[in-house]
C-alpha angles and dihedrals in degrees: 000000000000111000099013122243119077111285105107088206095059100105089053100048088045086058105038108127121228102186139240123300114296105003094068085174095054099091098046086274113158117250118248115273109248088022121133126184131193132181141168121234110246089243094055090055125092109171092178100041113140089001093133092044099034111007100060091047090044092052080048092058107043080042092053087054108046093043099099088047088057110024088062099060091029096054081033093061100047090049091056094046088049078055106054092038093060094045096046081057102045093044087052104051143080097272089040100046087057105052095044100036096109103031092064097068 
């Protein structure tokens, strides 16, 4: 016998073919037992159907909604940059190197 051993079916289950990666189903390989597919044929999709009419009022709701979870840091942020812009020039200037000469050692 094939494969040795004493199941008469060996030399079969050592050459079944899975597939390549991905397409399990590409070399003759069985499907999985309990497995469903489904697809949609490429002239049945349209990704940007009623975008114009829907899409751009829907983005301007879930925006609306999310704007006082994002304005405040963000407003936040740029204050405290401003901040700490003005205060790196003025520390390293003329005026600011003076007032400050003999505090820093």
């Amino acid at each position: 016998m094939a494969g040795g051993g004493s199941d008469p079916n060996a030399r079969n289950k050592a050459t079944w073919h899975i597939g390549s990666w991905g397409n399990p189903y590409e070399g003759g390989g069985r499907p999985g037992k309990g497995v469903v597919s489904y697809s949609l044929s490429p002239n049945q999709q349209r990704p940007m159907a009623n975008f114009i009419s829907k899409g751009f009022w829907n983005v301007a709701r879930r925006s609306k909604n999310q704007v006082l979870f994002f304005i405040p840091p963000l407003v936040l942020a740029y204050g405290t940059m401003q901040w700490a812009i003005e205060r790196n020039e003025y520390l390293n200037s003329k005026p600011g190197r003076a007032e400050f000469a003999d505090s820093e050692e």
